[in-house]
C-alpha positions as MATLAB code, in Angstrom:
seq = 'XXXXXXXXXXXXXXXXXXXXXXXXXXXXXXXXXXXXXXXXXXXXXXXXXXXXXXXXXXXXXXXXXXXXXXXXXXXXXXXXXXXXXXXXXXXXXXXXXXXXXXXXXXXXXXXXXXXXXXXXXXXXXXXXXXXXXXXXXXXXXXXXXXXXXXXXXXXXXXXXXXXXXXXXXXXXXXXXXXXXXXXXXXXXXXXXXXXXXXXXXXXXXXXXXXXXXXXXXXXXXXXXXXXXXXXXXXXXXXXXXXXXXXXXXXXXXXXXXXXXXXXXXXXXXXXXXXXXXXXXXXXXXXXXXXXXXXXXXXXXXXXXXXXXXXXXXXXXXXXXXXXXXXXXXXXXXXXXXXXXXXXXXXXXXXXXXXXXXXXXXXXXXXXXXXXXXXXXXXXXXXXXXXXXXXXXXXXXXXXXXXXXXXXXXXXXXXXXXXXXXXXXXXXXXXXXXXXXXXXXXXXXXXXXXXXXXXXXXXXXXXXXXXXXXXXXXXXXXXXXXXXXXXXXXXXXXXXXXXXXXXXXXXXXXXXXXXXXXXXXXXXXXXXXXXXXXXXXXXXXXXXXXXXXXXXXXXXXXXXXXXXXXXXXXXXXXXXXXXXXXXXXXXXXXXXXXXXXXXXXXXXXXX';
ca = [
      44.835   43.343  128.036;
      44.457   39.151  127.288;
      41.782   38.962  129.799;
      39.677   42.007  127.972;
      39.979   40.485  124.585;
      38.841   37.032  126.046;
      35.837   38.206  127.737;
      35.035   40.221  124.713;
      35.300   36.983  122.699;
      33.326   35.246  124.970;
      30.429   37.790  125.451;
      30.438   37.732  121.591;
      30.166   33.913  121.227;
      27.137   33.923  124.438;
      25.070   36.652  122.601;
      25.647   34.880  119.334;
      24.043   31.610  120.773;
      21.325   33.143  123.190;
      20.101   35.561  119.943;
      20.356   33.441  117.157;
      16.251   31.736  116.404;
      17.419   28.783  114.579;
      21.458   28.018  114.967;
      23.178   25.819  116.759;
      24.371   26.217  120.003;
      28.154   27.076  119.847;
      30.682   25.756  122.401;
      33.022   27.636  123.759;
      35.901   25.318  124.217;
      39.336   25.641  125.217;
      40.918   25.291  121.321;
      39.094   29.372  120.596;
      40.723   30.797  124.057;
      43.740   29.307  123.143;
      44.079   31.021  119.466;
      43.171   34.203  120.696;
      45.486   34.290  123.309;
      48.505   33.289  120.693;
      47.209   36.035  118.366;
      47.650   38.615  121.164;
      51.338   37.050  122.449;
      53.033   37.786  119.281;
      52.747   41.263  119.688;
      56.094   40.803  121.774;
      58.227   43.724  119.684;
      56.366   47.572  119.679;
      59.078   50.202  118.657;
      58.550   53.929  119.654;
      60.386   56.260  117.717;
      59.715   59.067  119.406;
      62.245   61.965  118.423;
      65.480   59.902  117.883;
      65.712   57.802  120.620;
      65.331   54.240  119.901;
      63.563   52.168  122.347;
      63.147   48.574  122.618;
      60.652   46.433  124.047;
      60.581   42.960  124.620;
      58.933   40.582  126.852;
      61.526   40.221  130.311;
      64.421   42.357  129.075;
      65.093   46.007  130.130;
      64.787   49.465  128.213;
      68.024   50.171  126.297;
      68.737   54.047  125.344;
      70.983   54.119  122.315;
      72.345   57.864  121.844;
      75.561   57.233  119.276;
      75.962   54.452  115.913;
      79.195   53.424  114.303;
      77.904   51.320  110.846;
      75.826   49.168  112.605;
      76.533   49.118  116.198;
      74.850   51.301  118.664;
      76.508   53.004  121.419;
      74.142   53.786  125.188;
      77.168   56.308  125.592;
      79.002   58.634  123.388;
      82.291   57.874  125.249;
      81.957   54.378  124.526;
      81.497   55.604  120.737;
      84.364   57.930  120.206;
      86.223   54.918  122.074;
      85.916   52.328  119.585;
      85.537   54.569  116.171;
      87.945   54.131  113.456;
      89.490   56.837  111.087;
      87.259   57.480  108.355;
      84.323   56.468  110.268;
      81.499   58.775  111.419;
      79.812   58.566  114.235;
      76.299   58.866  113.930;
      74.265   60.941  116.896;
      70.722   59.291  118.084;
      69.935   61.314  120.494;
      71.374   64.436  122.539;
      73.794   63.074  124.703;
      77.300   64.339  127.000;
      80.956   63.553  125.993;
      83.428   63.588  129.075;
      86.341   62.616  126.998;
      87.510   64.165  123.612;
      89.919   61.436  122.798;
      93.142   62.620  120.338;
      91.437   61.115  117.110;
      90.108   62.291  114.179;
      86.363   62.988  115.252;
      83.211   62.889  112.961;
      79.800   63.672  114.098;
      76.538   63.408  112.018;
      72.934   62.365  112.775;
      70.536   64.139  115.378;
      71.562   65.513  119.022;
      73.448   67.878  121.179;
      77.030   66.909  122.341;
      77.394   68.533  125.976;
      80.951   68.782  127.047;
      80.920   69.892  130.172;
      84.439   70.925  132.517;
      86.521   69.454  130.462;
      90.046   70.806  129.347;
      91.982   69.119  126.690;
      95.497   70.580  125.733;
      97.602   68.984  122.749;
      94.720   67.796  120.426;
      96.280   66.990  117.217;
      93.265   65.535  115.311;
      90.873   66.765  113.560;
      87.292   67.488  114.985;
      84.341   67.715  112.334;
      80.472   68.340  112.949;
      78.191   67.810  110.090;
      74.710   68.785  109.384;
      72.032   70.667  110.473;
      70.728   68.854  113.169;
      74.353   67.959  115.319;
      75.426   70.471  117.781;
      78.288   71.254  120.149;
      77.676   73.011  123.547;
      81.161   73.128  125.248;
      81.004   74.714  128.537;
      83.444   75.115  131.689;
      81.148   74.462  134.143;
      81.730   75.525  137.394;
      85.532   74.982  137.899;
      87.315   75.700  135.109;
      90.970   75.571  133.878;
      93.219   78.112  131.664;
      91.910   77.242  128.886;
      89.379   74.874  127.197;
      91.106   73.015  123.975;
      94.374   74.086  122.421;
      94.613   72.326  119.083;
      97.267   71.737  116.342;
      94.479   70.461  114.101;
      91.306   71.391  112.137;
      88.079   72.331  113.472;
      85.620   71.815  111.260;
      81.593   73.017  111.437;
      80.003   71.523  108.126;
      76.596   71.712  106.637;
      74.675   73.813  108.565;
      76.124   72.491  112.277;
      76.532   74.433  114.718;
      79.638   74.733  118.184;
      79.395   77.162  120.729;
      81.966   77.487  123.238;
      80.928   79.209  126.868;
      82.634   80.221  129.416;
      82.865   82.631  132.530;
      85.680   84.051  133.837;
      84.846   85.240  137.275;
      83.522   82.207  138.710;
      85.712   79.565  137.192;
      89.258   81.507  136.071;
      89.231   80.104  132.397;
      91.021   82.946  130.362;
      90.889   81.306  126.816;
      88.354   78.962  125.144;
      90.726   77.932  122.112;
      94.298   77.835  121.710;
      95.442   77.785  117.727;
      98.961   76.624  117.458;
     100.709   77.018  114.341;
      99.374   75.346  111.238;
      95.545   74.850  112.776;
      92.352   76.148  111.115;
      88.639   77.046  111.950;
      86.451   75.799  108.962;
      83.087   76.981  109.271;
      80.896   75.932  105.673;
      77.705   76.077  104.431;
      74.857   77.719  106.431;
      77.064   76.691  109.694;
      77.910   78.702  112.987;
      80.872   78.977  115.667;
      80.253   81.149  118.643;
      82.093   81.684  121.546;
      80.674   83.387  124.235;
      82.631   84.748  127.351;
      80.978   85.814  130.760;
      82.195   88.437  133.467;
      85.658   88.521  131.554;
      86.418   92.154  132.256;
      89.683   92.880  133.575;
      91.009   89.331  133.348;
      93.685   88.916  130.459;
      92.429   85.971  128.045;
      90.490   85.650  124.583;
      88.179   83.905  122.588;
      91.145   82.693  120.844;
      94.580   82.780  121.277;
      96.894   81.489  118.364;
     100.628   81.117  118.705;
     103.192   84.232  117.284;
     103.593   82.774  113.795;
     100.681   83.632  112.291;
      99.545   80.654  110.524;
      96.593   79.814  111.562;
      93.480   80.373  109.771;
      89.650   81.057  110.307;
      87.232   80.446  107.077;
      83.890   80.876  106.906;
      81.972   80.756  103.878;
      78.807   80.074  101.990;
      76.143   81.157  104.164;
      77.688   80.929  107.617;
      77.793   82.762  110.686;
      81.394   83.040  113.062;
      80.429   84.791  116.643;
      82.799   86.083  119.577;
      80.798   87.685  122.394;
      81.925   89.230  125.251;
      85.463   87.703  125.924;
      88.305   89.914  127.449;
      90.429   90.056  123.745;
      88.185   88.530  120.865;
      91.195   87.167  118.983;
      95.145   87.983  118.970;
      97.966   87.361  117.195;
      97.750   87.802  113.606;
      95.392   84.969  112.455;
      94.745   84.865  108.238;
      90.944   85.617  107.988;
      88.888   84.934  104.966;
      85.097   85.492  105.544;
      83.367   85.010  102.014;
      79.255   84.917  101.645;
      78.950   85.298  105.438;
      78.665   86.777  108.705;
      81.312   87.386  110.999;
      81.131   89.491  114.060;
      83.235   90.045  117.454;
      81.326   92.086  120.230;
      81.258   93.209  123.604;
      84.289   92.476  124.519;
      86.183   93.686  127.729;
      89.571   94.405  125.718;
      90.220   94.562  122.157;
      88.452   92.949  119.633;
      90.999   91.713  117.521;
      94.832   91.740  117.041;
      96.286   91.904  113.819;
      96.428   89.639  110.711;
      95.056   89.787  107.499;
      91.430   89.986  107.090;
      89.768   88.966  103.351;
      85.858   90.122  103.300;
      83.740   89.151  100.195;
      80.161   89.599   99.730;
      79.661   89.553  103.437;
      78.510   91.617  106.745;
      81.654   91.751  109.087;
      80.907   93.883  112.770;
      83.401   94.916  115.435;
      80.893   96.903  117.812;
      80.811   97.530  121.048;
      84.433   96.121  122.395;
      86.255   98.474  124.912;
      89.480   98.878  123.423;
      90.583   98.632  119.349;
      87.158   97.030  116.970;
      89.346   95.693  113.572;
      92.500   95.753  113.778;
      94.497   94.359  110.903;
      97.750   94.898  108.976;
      96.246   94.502  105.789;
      92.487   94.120  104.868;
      90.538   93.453  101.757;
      87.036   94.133  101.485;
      84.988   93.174   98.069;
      81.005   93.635   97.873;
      80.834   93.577  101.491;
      79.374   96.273  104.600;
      82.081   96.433  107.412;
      80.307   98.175  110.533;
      83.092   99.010  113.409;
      81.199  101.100  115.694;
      81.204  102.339  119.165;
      84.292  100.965  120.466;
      86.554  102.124  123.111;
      89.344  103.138  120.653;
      89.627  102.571  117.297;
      87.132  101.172  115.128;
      89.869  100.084  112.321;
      93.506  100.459  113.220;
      95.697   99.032  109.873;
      99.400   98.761  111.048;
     101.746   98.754  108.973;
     102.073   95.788  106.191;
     104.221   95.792  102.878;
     101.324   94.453  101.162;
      98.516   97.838  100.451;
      94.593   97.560  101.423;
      91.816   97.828   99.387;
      88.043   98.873   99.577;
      86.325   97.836   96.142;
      83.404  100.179   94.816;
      80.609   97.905   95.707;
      81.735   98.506   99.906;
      80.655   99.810  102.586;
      82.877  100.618  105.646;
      80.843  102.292  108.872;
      83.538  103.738  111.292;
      81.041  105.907  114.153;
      80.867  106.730  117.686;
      84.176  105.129  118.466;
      86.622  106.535  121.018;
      84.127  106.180  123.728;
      86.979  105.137  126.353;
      89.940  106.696  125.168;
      91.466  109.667  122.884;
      94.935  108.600  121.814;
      94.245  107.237  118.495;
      91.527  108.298  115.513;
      88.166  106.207  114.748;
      90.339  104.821  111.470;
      93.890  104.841  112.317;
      96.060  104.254  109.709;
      99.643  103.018  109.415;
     100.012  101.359  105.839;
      98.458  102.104  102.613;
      94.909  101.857  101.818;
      92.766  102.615   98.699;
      88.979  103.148   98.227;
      87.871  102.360   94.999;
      85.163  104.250   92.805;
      81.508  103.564   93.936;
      82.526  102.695   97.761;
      81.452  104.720  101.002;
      83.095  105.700  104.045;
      81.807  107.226  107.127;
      83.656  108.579  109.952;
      81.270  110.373  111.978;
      80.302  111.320  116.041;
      83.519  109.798  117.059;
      85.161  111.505  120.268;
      88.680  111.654  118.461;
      90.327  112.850  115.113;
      88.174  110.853  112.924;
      91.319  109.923  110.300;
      94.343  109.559  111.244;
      97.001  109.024  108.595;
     100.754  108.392  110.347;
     104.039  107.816  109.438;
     105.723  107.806  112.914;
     105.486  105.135  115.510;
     103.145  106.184  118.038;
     102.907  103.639  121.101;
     102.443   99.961  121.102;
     101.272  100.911  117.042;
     104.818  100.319  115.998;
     106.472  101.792  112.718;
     103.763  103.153  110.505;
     103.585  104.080  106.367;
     100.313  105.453  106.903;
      98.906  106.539  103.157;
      95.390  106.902  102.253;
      94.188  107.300   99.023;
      90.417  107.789   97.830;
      89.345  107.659   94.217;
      86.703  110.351   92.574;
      83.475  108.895   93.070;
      83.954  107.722   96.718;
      80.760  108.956   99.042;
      82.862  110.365  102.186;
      81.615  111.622  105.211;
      83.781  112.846  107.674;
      81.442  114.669  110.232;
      81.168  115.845  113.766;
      84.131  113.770  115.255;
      85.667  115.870  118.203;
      88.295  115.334  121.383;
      90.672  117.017  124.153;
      93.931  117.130  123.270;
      97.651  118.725  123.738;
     100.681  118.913  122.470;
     101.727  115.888  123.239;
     102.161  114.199  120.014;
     100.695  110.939  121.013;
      97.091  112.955  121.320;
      95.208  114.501  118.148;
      91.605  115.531  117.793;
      89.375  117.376  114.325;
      88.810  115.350  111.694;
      91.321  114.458  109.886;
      95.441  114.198  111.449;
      97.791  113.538  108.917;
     101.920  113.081  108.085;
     101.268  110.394  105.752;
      99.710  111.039  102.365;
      96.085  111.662  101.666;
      94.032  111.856   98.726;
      90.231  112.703   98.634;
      87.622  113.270   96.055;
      86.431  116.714   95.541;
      83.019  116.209   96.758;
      84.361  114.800  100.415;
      82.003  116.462  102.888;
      84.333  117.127  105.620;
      82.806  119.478  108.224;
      81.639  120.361  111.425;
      84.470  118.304  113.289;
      84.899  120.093  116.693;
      87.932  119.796  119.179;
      88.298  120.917  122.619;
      92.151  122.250  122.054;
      94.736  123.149  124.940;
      97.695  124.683  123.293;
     100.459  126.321  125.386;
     103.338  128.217  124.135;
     105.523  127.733  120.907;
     108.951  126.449  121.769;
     111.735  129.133  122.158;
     113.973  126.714  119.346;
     111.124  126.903  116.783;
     111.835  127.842  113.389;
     110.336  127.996  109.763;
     111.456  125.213  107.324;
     111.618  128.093  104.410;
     108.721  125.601  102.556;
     108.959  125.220   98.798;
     112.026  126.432   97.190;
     112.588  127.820   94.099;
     115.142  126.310   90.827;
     118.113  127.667   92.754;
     117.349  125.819   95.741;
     116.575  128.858   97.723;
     113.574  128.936  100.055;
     110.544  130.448   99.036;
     109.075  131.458  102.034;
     110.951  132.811  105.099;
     113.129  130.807  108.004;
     112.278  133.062  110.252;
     111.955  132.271  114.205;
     108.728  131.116  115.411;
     107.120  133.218  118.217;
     103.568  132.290  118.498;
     100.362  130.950  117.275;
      98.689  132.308  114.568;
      95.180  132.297  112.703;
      95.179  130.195  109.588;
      91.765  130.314  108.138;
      91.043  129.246  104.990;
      90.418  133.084  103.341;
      92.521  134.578  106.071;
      95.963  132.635  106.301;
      99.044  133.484  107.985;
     101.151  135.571  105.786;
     103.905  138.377  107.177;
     105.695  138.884  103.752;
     103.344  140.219  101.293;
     103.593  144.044  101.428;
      99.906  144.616  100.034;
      97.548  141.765  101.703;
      99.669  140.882  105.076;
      97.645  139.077  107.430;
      99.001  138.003  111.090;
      96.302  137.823  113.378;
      98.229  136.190  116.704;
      95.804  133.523  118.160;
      96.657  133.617  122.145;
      97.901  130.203  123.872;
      94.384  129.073  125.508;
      91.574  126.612  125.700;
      89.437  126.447  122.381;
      86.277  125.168  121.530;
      84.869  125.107  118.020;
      86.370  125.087  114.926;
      89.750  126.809  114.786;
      92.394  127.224  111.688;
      96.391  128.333  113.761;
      99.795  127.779  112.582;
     102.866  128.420  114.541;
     104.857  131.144  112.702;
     105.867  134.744  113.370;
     104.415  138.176  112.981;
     105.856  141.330  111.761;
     108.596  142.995  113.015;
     109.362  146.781  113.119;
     113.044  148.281  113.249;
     113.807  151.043  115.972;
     117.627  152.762  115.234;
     118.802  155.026  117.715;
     122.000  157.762  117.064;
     123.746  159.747  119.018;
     125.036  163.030  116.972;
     126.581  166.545  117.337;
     124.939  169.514  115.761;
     127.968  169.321  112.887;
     127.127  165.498  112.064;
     130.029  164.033  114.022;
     129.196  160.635  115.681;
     129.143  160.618  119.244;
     128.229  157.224  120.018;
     127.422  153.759  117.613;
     124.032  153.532  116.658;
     121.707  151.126  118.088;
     119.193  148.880  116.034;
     116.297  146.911  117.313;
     113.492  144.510  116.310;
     110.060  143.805  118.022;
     106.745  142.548  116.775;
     104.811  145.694  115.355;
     102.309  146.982  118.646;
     105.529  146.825  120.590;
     106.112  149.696  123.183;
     109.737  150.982  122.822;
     111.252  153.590  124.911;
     115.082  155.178  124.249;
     116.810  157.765  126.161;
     119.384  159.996  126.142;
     123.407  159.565  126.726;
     125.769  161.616  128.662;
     129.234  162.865  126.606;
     131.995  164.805  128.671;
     131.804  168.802  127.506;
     128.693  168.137  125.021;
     125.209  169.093  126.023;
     121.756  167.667  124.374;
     120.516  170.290  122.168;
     117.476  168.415  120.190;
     115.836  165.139  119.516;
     114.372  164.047  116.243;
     112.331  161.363  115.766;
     109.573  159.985  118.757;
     111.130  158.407  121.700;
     108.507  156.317  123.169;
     106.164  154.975  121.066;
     105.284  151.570  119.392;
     106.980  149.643  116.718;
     105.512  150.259  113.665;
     105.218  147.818  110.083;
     109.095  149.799  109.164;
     111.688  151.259  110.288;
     111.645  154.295  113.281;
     114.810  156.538  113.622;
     115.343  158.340  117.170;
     118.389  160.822  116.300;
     119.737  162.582  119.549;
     121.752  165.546  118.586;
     124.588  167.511  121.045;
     126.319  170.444  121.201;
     130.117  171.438  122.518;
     129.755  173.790  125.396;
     133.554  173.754  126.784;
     137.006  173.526  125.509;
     138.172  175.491  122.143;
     135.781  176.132  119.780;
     134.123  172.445  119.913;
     137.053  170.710  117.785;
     137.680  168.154  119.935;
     135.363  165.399  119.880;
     134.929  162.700  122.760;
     137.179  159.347  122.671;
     133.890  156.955  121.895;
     135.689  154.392  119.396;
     134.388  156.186  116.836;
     137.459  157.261  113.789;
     138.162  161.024  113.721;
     140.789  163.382  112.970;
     144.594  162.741  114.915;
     146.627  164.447  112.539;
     148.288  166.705  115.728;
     148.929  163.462  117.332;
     151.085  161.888  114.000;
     152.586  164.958  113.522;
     153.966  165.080  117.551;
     155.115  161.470  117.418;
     157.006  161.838  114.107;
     158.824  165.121  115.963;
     159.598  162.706  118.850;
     160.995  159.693  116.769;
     163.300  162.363  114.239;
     164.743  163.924  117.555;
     165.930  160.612  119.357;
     167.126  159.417  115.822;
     169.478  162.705  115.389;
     170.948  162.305  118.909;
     171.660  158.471  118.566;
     173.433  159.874  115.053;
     175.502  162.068  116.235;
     176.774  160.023  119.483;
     177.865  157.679  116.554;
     179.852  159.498  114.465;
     181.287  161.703  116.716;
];
């Protein structure tokens, strides 16, 4: 470069001389090289700013890459930064760099770049760890050997601003099971227009979770104002009761291999929370309050909400949306919204339970498998848009397994307009039980049932303008629904159907009873068939009454009538049990005792 400027200057200063008609003839002398040259040395310093990376160049040093700044000192590495920085300092990112050592401090990142942390596992942090502003990002991956887990943390995680951490990992190849451990007292803080992903690969069928937080419960996840919380794809999204509060933001867990979530409470206001897609449970809470806010928990492999049970009640303001549709894909045991404690839908709010391949409500009060106890109650004001539609399943009697659209033992309120219809169920019902009986149902000021108590003997139909009723003498109805495989829509109840009375005597031709009469009771439509009895010295003269036949809505009467063909005269009447005449016999033993009492006398006195 000196030598071009020179022989520019001195091609300049030749022309100069040779063209100029009446000028003296310049020398070009050693004093003009030498300012030229002096001009063109003290450009010794250029600086390139080019993105954030500071580079300096100077005349016989080398090329120093700063990526981290404390105040100001600059750091070539960020270890070397989180090293030396104090508490209350930041540190201040110049350039995307890698961390191999999180170091137990309280940790501050601003500035420009991408922290890499790459297979690294730290267990016991007890600091807190803070990124802030748009432009600093964590990428925390576990390479390709993993541990157990990837940081377990008693402190506060903290993505400010509109920063952004994403924690990676894959199962398969590396056997991490958990990317963050919450113990007791720790918090997730996501704020202003900031995200938090984690994202789990080939995790199916190997226990773990996005995050795992210790029994107590006291943990916390926040995100507000703007922000967006991911899980993707892990084996359980989250477990053990966390304390959720998701306010102007977006929070989703998806895809993953297990359940989506485990309990806890869950506050949603003015914000878009999904649980899609996960193969077990979507939301699962034990108590959940939703304010201006669309809740879509569809297509999982179980439920898409499951609320156990919780002292405290739920609520769904008016200005809500909750999307509950196409769950059950994997399994049939509980409904698309399965729920154990109370919950109320205010005025204004809509619910849809839909295509779902179980009972699409399910409202309990009994502890049904790993569900624990339950209080299940579900109330829904006037003014509620509910759609309860085309939600179907297999099921038996075991009472673990329910399909239709809505189950309940808890109790449920719904607005008029509810459209509840066309919810289908593939039902395999078997016999009532022999020990079945009528509860008798309301009962009157005495205390006295109003309906029967009557033995149960079979299924019948229980249609809305058709039910089961064996009592009323003018509009009976007790059409007997055999034990079978159904599909469509189907209205039974397990009760009894009427009963006809067959008595059966046994007479002479004078109205003397030969034998005790005989009384029976079958279902009306039920063959009977008597016969006749044999008496010493009578003969069968005439039968009144039918006797085969079938048992009739009253009372048949088969009266088999006799005659006395031997003896004297017919007086004496067989020895059947039955009370008749035995004034001869008296009269005999009185003879009998007055004779033996005279001959004793006498003997006596004489």
């Amino acid at each position: 470069m000196k030598k071009v400027l020179l022989s520019i200057v001195a091609f300049t200063l030749i022309f100069n001389t040779i063209s100029a008609e009446e000028s003296e003839v310049l020398e070009v002398n050693e004093e003009a090289t030498t300012i030229v040259e002096e001009s063109i040395n003290n450009e010794t310093e250029v600086v390139n700013n080019e993105t954030t990376k500071e580079i300096i160049l100077a005349s016989g040093e080398d090329v120093k890459t700063y990526v981290a700044q404390i105040g100001e000192t600059k750091y070539e590495t960020l270890d070397e930064a989180v090293k030396n920085v104090q508490d209350g300092e930041e540190i201040i990112l110049l350039d995307n760099c890698n961390l191999t050592a999180l170091l137990d401090k309280n940790l501050t990142f601003t500035g420009n770049g991408t922290i890499t942390i790459n297979n690294y596992t730290l267990n016991g942090y007890k600091k807190d760890l803070t990124l802030k502003g748009k432009n600093v990002k964590l990428h925390w991956t576990n390479g390709e050997k993993g541990n157990w887990l990837m940081l377990a943390t008693s402190g506060s995680i903290k993505v400010l601003d509109g920063a952004t951490m994403i924690m990676e990992f894959n199962s398969k190849t590396t056997g991490t099971k958990n990317a963050l451990y919450m113990n007791s007292g720790s918090s997730i803080v996501v704020d202003n227009a900031s995200t938090f992903k984690i994202i789990g690969h080939e995790t199916k069928g190997i226990t773990g979770e996005g995050i795992q937080l210790d029994k107590t419960g006291k943990s916390t996840i926040k995100v507000t104002n703007g922000s967006t919380f991911i899980i993707d794809g892990t084996n359980r999204g989250y477990v053990n009761s966390p304390v959720i509060y998701v306010e102007n933001s977006t929070f989703k867990v998806i895809n993953c291999t297990n359940n989506g979530s485990n309990g806890g409470k869950f506050t949603a206001i003015n914000s878009n929370v999904t649980f899609e897609n996960n193969n077990v449970l979507g939301l699962s809470v034990h108590e959940l309050t939703v304010k201006n806010s669309t809740l879509n928990l569809n297509n999982n492999g179980y439920s898409g909400l499951f609320i156990g049970k919780s002292e405290n009640p739920s609520l769904v303001d008016g200005k809500s949306k909750v999307y509950i549709n196409g769950n059950n894909k994997t399994a049939y045991r509980y409904g698309a919204f399965w729920i154990g404690s109370s919950i109320k839908f205010e005025k204004g709010a809509i619910l849809e339970v839909n295509n779902n391949k179980a009972n699409g409500i399910r409202v309990s009060t009994v502890k049904v498998g790993y569900s624990g106890e339950a209080n299940g109650e579900l109330l829904i004001e006037e003014g509620v848009k509910v759609s309860i539609q085309n939600n179907e399943a297999f099921y038996g009697l075991d009472e673990d397994n329910f399909g239709g659209g809505i189950n309940a033992t808890g109790k449920v309120v719904l607005p008029k307009d509810a459209k509840i219809y066309n919810n289908h169920a593939t039902i395999d019902f078997g016999k009532t039980g022999t020990d079945w009986t009528l509860n008798g149902g309301k009962k009157d000021k005495t205390g006295e049932s109003k309906d029967c108590t009557d033995k149960i003997d079979g299924w019948y139909d229980d249609s809305k303008n058709s039910r089961w009723n064996a009592h009323d003498k003018e509009n009976k109805h007790v059409d007997e629904i055999p034990a079978n495989t159904y599909e469509g829509t189907l209205s039974i109840k397990a009760a009894h159907g009427i009963y006809g009375k067959l008595i059966v005597k046994y007479v002479d031709n004078k109205g003397n009873v030969l034998s005790e009469e005989s009384t029976y009771s079958e279902k009306v439509g039920t063959e009977y068939a008597t016969t006749e009895k044999e008496f010493e010295d009578y003969s069968l003269i005439d039968v009144n009454g039918e006797t085969k036949g079938k048992y009739i809505d009253g009372t048949i009467t088969v009266t088999y009538i006799y005659e006395f063909t031997s003896g004297t005269g017919g007086e004496d009447v067989p020895e059947t049990g039955i009370d008749t005449s035995n004034a001869l016999e008296i009269t005999t033993l009185f003879s009998v005792i007055t004779l033996i009492t005279t001959i004793i006398l006498r003997k006596r006195f004489n």
